[in-house]
KOLPANU-185529 format. One record per residue: residue number from 0; residue in one letter; x, y, z of N, C-alpha, C, O, CB in turn. Coordinates in Angstrom, 1 decimal. Glycine has a CB too. Layout:
N
resi  resn  n.px  n.py  n.pz  ca.px  ca.py  ca.pz  c.px  c.py  c.pz  o.px  o.py  o.pz  cb.px  cb.py  cb.pz
NUM  A  X  Y  Z  X  Y  Z  X  Y  Z  X  Y  Z  X  Y  Z;
...
//
This chain:
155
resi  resn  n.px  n.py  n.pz  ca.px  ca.py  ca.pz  c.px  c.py  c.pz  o.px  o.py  o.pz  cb.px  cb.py  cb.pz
0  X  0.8  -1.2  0.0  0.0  0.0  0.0  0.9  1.2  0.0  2.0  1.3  0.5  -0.9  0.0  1.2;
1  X  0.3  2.2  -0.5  1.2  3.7  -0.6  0.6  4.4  1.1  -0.3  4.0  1.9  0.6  5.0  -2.4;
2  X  1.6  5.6  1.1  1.6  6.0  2.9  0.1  6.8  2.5  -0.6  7.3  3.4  3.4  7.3  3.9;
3  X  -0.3  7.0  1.2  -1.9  8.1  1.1  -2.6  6.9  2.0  -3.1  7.1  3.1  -2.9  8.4  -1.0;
4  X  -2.4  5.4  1.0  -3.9  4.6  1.3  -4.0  4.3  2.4  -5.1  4.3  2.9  -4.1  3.3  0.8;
5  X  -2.3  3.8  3.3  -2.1  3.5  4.7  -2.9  4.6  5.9  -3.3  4.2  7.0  -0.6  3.5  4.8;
6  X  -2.9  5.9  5.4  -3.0  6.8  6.2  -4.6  7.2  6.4  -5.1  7.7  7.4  -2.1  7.8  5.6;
7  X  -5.1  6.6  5.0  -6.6  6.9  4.6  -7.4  5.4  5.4  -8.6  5.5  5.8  -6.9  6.9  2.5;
8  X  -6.7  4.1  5.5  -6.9  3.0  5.8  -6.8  3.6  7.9  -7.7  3.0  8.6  -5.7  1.7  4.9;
9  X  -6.4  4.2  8.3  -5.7  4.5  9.5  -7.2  5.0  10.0  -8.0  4.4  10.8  -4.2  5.6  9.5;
10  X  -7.3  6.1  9.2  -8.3  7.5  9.6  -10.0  6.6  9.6  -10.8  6.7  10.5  -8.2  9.1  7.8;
11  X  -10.0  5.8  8.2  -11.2  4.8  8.0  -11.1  4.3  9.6  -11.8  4.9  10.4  -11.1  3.5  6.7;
12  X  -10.2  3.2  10.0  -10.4  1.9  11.3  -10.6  2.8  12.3  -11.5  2.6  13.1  -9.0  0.6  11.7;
13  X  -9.8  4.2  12.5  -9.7  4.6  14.2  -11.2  5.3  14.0  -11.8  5.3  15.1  -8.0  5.9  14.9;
14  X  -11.9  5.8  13.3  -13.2  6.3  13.2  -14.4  4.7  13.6  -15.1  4.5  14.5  -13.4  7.1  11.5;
15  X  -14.2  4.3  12.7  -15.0  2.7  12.9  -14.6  2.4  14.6  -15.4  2.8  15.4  -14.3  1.1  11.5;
16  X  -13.4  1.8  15.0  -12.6  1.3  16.4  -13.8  2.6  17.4  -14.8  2.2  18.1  -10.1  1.8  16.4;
17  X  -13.6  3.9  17.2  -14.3  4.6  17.9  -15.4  4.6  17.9  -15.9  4.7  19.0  -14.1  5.6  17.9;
18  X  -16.2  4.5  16.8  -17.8  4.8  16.9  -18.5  3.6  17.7  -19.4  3.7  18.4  -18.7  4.9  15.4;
19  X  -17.7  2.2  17.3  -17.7  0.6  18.5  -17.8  0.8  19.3  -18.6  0.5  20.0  -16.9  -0.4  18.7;
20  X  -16.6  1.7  19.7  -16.8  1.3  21.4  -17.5  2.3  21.7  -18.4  1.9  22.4  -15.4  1.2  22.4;
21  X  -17.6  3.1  21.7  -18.7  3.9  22.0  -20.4  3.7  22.2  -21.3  4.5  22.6  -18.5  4.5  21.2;
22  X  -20.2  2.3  21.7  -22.1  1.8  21.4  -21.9  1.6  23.0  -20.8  1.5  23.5  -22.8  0.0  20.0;
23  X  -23.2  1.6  23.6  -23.6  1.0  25.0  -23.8  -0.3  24.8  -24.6  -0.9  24.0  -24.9  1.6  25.6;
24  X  -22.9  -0.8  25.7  -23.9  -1.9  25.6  -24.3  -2.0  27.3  -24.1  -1.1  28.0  -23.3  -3.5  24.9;
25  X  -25.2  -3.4  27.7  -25.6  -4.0  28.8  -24.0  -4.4  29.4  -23.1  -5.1  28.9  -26.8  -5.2  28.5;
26  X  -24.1  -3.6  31.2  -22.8  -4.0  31.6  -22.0  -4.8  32.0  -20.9  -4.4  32.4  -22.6  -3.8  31.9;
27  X  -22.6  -6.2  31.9  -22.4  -7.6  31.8  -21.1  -7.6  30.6  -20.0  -8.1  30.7  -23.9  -8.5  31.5;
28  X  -21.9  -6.9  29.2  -21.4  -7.5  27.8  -20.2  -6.4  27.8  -19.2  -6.8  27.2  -22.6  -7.5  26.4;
29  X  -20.3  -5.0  28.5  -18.9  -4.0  28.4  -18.0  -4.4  28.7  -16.9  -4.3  28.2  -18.9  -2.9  29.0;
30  X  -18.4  -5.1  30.1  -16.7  -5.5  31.1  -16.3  -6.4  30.4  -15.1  -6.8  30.7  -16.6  -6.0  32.9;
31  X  -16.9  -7.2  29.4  -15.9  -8.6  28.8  -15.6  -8.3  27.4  -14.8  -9.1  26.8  -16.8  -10.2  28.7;
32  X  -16.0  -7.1  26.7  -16.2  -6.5  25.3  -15.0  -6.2  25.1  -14.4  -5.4  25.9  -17.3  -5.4  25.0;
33  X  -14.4  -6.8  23.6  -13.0  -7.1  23.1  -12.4  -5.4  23.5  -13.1  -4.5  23.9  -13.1  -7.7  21.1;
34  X  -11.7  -5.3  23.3  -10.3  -3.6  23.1  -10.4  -3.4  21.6  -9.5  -3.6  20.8  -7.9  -4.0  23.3;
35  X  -11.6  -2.9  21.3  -11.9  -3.0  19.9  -10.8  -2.2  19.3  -10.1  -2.7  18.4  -13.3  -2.4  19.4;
36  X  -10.3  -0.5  19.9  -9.5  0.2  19.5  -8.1  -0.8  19.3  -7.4  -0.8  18.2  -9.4  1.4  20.6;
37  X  -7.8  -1.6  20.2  -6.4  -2.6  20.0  -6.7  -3.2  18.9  -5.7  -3.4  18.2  -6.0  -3.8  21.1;
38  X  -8.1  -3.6  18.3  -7.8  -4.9  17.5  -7.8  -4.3  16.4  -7.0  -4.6  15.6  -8.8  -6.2  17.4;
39  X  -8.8  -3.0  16.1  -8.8  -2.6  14.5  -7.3  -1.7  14.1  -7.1  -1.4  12.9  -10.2  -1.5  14.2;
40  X  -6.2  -1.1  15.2  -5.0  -0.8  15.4  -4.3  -1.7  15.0  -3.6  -1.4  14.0  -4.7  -0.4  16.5;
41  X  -4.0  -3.5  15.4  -3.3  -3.8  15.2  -3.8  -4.6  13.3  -3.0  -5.2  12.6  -2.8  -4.4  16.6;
42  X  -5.0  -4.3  13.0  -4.5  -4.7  11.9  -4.4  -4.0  11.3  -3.9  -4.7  10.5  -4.9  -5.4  11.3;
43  X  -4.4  -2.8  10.8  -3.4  -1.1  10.9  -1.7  -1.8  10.4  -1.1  -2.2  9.4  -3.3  -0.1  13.3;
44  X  -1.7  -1.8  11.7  -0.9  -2.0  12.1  0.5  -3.3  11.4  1.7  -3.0  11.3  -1.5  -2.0  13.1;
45  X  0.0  -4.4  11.2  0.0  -5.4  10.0  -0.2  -5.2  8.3  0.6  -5.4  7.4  -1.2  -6.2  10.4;
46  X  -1.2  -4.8  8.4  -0.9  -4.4  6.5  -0.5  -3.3  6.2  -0.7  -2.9  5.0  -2.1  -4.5  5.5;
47  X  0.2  -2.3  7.3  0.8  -1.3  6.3  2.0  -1.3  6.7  2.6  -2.1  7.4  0.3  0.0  6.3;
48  X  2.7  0.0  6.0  4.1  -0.2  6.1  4.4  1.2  7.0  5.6  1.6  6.8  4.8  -0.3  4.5;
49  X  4.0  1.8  7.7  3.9  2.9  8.3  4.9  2.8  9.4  4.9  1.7  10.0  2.6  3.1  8.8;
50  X  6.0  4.0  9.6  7.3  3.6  10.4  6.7  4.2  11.6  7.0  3.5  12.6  8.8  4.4  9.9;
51  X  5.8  5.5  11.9  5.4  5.9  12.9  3.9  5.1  14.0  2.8  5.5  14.4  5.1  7.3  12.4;
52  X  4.6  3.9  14.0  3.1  2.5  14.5  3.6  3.6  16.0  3.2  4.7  15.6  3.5  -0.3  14.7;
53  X  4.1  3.7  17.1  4.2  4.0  18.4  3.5  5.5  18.8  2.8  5.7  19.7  5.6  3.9  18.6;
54  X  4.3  6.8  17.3  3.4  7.9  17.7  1.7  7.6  17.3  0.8  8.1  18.0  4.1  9.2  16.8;
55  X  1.4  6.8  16.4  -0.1  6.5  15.9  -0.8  6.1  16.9  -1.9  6.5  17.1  -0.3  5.5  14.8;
56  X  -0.1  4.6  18.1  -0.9  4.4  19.2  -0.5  5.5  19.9  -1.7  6.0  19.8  -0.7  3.1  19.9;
57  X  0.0  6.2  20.5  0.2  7.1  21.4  -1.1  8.3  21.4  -1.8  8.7  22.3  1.7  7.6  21.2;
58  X  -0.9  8.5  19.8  -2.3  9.8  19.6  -4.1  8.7  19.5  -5.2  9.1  19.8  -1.9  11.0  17.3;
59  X  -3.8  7.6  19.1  -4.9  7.0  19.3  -5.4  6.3  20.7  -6.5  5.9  21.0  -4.8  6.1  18.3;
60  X  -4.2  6.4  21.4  -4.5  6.1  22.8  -5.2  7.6  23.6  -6.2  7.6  24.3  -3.0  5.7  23.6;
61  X  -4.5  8.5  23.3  -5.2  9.7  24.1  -6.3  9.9  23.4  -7.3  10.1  24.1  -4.4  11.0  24.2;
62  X  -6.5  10.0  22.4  -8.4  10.1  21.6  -8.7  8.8  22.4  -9.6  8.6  21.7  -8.7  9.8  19.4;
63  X  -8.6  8.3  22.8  -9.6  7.0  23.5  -9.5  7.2  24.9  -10.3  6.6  25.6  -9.0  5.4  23.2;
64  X  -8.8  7.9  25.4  -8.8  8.4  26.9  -9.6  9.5  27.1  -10.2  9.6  28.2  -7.6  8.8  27.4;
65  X  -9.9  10.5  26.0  -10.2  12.0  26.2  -11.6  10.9  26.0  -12.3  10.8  27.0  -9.7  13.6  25.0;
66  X  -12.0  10.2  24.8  -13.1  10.4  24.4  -13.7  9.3  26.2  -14.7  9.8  26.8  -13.3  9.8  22.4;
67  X  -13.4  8.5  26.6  -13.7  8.1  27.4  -13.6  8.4  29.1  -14.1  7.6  29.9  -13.3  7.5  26.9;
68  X  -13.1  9.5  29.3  -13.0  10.5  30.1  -11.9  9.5  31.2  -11.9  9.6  32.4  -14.6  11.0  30.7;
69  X  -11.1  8.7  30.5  -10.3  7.9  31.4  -9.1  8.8  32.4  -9.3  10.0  32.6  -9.6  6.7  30.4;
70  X  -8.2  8.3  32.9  -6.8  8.6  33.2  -6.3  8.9  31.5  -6.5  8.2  30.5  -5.9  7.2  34.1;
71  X  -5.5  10.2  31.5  -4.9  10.6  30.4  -3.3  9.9  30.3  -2.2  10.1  30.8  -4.9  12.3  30.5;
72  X  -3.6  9.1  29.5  -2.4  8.3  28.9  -3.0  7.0  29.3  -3.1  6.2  28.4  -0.8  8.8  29.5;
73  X  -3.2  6.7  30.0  -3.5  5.0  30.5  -3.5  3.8  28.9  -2.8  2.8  28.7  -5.6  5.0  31.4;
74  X  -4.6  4.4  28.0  -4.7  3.8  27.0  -3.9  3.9  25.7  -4.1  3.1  24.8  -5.7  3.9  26.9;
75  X  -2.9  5.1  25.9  -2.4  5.2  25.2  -0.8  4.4  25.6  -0.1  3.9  24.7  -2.8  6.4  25.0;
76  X  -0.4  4.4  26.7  0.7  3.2  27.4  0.7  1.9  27.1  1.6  1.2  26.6  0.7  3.0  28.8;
77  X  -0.9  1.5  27.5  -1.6  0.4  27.4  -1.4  -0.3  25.6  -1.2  -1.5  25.3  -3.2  0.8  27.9;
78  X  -1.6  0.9  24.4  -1.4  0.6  23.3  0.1  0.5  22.7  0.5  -0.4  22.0  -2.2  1.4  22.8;
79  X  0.9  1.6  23.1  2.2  1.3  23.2  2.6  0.1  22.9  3.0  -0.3  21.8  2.7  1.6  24.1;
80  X  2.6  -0.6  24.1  3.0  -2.0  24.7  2.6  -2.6  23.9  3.3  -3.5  23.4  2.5  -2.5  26.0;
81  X  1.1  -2.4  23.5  0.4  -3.7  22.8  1.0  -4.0  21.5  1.1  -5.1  21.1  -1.2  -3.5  22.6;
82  X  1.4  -3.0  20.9  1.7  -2.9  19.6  3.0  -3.4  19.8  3.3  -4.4  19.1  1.5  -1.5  19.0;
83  X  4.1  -3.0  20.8  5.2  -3.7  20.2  5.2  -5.1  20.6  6.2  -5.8  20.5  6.6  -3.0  20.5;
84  X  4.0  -5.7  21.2  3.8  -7.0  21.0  3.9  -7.5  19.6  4.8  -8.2  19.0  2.6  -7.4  21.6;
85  X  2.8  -7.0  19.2  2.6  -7.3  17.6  3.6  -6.9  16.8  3.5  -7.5  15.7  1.4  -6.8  17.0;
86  X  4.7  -6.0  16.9  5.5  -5.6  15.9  6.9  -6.7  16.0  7.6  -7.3  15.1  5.8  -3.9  16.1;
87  X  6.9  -6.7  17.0  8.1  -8.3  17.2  7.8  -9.9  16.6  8.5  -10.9  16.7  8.3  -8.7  18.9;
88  X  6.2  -9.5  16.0  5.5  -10.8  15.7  5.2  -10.7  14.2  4.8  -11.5  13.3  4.2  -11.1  16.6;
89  X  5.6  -9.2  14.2  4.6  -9.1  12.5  4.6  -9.8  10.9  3.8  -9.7  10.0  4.8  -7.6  12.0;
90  X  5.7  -10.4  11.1  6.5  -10.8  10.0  5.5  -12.0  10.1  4.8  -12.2  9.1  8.2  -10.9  10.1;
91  X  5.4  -13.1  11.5  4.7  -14.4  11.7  3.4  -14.5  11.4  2.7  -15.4  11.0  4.9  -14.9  12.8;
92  X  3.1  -13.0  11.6  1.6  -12.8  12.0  1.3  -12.6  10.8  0.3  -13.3  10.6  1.0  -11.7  13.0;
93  X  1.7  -12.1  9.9  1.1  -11.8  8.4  0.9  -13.1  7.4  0.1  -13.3  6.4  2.1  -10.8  7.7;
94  X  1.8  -14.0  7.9  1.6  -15.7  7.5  1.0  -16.3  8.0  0.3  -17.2  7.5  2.6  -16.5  7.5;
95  X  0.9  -16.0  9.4  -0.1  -17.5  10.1  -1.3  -17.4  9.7  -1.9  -16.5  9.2  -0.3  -17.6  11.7;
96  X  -1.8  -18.5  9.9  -3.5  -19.1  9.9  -4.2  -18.5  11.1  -3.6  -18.5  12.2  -3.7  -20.8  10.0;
97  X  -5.4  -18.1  10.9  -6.4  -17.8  11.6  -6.4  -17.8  13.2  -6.8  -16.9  14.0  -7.3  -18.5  11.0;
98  X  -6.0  -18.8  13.5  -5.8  -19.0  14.9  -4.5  -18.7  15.8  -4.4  -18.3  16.9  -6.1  -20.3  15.1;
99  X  -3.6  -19.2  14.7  -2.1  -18.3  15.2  -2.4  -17.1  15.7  -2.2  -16.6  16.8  -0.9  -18.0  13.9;
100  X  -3.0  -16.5  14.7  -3.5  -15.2  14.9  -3.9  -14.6  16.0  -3.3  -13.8  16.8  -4.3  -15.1  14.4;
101  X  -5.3  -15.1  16.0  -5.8  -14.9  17.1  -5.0  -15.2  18.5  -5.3  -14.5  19.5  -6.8  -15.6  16.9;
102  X  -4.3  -16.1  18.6  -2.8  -15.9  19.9  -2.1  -15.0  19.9  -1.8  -14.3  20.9  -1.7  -16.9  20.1;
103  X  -1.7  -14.8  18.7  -0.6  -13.1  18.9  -2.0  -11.8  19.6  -1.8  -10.8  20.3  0.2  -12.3  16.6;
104  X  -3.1  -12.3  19.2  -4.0  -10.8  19.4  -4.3  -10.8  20.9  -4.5  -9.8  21.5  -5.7  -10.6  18.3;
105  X  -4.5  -12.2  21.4  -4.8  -12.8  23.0  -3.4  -12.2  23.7  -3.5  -11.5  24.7  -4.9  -14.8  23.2;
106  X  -2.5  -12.5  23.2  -1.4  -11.9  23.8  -1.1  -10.7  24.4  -0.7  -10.4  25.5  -0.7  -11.9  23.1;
107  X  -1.4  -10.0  23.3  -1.2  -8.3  22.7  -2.4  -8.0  23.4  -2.3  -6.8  23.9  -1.4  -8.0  20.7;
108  X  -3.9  -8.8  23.8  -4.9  -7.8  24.6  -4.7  -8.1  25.8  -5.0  -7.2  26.6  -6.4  -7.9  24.2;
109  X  -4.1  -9.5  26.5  -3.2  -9.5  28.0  -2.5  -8.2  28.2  -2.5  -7.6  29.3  -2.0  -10.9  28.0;
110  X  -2.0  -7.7  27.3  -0.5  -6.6  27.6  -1.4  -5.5  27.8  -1.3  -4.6  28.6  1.0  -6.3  26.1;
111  X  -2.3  -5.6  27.0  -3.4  -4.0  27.0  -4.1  -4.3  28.7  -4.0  -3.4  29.6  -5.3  -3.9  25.3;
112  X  -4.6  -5.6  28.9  -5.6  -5.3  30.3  -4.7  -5.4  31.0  -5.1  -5.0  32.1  -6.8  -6.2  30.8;
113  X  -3.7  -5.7  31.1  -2.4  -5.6  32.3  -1.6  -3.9  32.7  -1.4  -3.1  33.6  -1.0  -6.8  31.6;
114  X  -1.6  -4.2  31.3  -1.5  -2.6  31.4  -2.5  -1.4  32.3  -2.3  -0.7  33.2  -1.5  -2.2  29.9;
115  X  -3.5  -1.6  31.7  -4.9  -0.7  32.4  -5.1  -1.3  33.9  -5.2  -0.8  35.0  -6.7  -1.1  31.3;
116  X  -5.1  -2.2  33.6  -5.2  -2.7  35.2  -4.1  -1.8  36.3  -4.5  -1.2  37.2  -4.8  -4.5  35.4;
117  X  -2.9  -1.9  35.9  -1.9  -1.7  36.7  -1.8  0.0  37.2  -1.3  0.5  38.3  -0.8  -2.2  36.1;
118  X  -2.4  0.6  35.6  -2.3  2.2  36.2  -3.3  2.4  36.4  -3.6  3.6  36.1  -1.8  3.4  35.5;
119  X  -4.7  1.5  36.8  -6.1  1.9  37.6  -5.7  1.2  39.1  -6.0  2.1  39.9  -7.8  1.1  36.7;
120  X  -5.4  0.5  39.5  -4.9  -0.1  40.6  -3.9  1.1  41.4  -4.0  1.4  42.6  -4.2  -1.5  40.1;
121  X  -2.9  1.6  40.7  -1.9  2.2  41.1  -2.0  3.2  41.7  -1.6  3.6  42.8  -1.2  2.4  40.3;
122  X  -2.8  4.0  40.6  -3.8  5.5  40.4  -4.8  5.6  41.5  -4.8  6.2  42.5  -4.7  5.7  38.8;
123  X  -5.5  5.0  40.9  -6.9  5.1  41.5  -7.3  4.2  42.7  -8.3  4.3  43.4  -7.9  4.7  40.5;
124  X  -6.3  3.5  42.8  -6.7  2.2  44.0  -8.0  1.3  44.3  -8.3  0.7  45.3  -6.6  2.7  45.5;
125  X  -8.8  1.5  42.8  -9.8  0.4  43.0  -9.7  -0.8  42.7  -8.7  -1.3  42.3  -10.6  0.6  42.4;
126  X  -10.9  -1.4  43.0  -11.2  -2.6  42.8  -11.7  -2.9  41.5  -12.6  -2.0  41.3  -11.9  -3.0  43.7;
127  X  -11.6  -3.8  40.5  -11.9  -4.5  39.5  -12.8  -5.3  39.8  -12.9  -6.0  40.8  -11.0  -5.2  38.9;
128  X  -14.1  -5.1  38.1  -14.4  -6.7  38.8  -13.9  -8.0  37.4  -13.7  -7.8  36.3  -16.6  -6.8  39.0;
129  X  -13.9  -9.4  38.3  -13.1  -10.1  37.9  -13.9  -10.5  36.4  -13.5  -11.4  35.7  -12.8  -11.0  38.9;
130  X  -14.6  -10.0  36.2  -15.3  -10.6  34.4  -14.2  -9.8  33.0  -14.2  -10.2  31.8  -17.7  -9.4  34.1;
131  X  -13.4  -8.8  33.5  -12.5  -7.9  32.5  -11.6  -9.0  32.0  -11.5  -9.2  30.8  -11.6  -6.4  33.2;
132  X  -11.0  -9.8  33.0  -10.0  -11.0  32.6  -10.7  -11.6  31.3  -9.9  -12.1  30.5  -9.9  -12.3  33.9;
133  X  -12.2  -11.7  31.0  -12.4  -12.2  29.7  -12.7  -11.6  28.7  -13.4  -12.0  27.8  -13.2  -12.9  29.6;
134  X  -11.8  -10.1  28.8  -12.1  -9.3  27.5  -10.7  -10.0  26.3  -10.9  -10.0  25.1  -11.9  -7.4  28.0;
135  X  -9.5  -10.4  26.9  -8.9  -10.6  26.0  -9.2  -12.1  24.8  -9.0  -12.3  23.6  -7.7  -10.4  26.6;
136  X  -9.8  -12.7  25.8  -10.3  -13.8  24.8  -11.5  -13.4  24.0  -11.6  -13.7  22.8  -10.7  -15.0  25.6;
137  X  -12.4  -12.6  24.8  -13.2  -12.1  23.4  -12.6  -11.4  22.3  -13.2  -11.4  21.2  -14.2  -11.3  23.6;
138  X  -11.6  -10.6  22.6  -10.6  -10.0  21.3  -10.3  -10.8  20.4  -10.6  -10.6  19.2  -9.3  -9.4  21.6;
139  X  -9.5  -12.1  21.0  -9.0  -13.2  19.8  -10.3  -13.8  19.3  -10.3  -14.2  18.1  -7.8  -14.5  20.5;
140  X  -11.5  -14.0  20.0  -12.3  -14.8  19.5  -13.1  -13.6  18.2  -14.1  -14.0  17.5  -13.3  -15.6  20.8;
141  X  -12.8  -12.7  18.1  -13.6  -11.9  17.2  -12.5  -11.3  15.9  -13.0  -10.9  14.9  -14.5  -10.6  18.1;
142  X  -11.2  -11.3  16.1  -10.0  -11.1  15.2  -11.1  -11.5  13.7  -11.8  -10.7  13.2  -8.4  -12.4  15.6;
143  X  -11.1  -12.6  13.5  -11.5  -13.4  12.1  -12.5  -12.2  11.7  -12.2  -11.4  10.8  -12.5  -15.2  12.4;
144  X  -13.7  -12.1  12.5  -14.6  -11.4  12.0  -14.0  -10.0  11.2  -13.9  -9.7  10.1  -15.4  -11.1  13.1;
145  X  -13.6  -9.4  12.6  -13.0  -7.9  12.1  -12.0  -7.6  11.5  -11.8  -6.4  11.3  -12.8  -7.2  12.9;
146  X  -11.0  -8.7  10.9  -9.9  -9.3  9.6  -10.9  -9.1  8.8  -10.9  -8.0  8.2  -9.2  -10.9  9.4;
147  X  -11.7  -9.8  8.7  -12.8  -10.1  6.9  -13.4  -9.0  6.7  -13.5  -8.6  5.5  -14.2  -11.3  6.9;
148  X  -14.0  -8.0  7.9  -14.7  -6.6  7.6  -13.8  -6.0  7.0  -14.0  -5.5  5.9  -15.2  -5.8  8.8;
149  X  -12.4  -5.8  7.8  -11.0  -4.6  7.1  -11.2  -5.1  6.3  -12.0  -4.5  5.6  -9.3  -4.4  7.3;
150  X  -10.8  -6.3  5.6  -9.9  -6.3  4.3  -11.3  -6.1  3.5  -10.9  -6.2  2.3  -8.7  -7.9  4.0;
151  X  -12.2  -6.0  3.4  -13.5  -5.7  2.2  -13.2  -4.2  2.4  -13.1  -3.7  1.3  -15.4  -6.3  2.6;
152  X  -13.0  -3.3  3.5  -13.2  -2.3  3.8  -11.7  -1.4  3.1  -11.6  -0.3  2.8  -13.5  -2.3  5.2;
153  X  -10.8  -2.4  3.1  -9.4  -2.0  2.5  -9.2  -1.8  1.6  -8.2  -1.2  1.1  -8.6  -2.7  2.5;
154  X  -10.7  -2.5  0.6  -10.3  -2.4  -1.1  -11.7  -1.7  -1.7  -11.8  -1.4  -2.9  -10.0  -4.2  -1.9;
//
């Protein structure tokens, strides 16, 4: 891809990633509801060739903090991390099969809720409740889906 399409492909997912999470849902289905911003980032992130992946999560982490009225930077640390999960993998990840996949993205959304966890614990000194631990498996279990939406949406 050229850095126009990459950049046009960027602007498309972080608008879509945002208007998702943003839907309400019932708060059973929120606290387990994938890191949509992580998943449509890291495939961003994967099919292009873009050298600035760290400043892109960094500004897409603070649009997701402002828009969410979080701790300023939390999600944007949280993405940092996540990403250079995936960028030490990217070469594997663009070959593997479907489910490979989906383990690098389980990985990569451990590093995001570990992350959030640690500067809401740190910060804030609350309590969690324990249903968030199944947001990263819903991330990997929905990859496939939101792979097949990008790439129609890519071309």
């Amino acid at each position: 891809m050229t850095k126009k399409n990459d950049n046009l492909l960027l602007l498309k997912i972080s608008l879509i990633a945002l208007i998702v999470n943003a839907i309400s849902l019932p708060q059973f289905m929120e606290i387990i509801s994938p890191f949509w911003i992580l998943i449509f980032y890291v495939y961003w992130l994967i099919y292009s060739e873009n050298k600035a992946a760290y400043i892109v999560a960094l500004l897409l982490g603070l649009i997701l903090d402002i828009s969410q009225g979080d701790i300023l930077g939390q999600n944007a640390l949280a993405l940092i991390l996540s990403s250079a999960v995936i960028i030490r993998v990217k070469k594997s990840f663009y070959v593997s099969n479907i489910t490979t996949q989906q383990i690098y993205i389980f990985m990569a959304s451990l590093v995001y809720l570990i992350a959030l966890l640690i500067t809401q614990i740190t910060i804030l000194d609350i309590n969690f409740d324990w249903l968030i631990l199944f947001a990263p498996i819903t991330s990997s279990i929905i990859w496939p889906f939101v792979r097949f939406l990008l790439a129609k949406l890519k071309h």
